[in-house]
C-alpha positions in Angstrom: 0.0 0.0 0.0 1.4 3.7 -1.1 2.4 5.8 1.7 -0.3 9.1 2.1 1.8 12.5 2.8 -1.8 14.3 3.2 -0.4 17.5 1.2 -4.1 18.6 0.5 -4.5 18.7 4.4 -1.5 20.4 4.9 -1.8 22.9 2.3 -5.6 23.9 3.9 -4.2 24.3 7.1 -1.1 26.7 6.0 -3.9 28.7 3.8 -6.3 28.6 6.5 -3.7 30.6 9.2 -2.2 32.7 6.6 -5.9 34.1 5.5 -6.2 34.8 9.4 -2.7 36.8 9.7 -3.7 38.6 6.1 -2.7 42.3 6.6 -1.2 41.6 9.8 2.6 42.5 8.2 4.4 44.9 11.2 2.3 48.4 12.5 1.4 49.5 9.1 -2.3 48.6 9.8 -2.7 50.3 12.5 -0.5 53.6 12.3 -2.2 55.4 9.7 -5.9 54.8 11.7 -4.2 56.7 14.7 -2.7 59.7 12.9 -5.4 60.4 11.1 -7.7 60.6 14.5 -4.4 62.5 15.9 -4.8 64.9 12.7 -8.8 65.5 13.5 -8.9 65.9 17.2 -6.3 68.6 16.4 -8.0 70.0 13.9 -11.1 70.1 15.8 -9.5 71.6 18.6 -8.2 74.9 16.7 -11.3 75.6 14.9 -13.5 75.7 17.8 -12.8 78.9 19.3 -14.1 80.2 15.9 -17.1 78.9 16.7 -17.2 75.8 14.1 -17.0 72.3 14.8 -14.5 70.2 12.4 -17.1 68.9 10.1 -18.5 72.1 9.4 -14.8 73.7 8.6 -14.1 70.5 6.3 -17.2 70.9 4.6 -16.7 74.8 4.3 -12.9 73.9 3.1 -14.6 71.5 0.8 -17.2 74.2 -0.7 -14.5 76.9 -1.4 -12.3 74.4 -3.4 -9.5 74.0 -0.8 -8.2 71.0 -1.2 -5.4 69.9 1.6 -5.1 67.6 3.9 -5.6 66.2 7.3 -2.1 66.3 8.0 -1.1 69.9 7.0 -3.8 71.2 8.1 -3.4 69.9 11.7 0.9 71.1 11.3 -0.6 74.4 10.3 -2.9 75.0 13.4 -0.1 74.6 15.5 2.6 76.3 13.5 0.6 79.1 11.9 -2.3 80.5 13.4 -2.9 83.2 11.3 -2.8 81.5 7.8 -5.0 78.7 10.1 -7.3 82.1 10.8 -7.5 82.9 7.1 -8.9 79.2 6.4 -11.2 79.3 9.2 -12.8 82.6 7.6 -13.2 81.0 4.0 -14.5 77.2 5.5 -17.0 80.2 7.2 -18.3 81.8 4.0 -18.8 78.9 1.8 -21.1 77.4 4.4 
């Protein structure tokens, strides 16, 4: 009688755990999740003693055809205020 190795078996089992651990590959999955809700809660916290909440000032941003980013926006609430000020105002008007 010829000797089963049971590869089929085997070969399920290996594609069973590496469907599981799919994505899993170092902190890559989960760093960019946390930066961005770093980059919101700051940018929510500058534009509220203008009276807006953050959704309102992305919408506004959105309206007037300003197009950046989470990420400089948040570097320029803390860096520049006044050019921060300036956006604020025009997120304002388009609403």
């Amino acid at each position: 009688m010829a000797r089963v190795k049971g590869a089929m078996m085997t070969r399920k089992r290996r594609n069973k755990t590496l469907k599981l651990a799919k994505s899993y590959w170092g902190s890559k999955s989960r760093q960019k999740r946390e930066f961005r809700q770093l980059w919101i809660s700051r940018i929510s916290a500058a534009v509220a003693p203008y009276g807006i909440n953050y959704s309102r000032f992305m919408n506004g941003l959105k309206k007037s055809g300003i197009e950046m980013n989470r990420k400089a926006l948040s570097e320029l609430a803390i860096t520049d205020a006044e050019a921060f000020k300036v956006l604020v105002e025009t997120a304002k008007k388009a609403i």
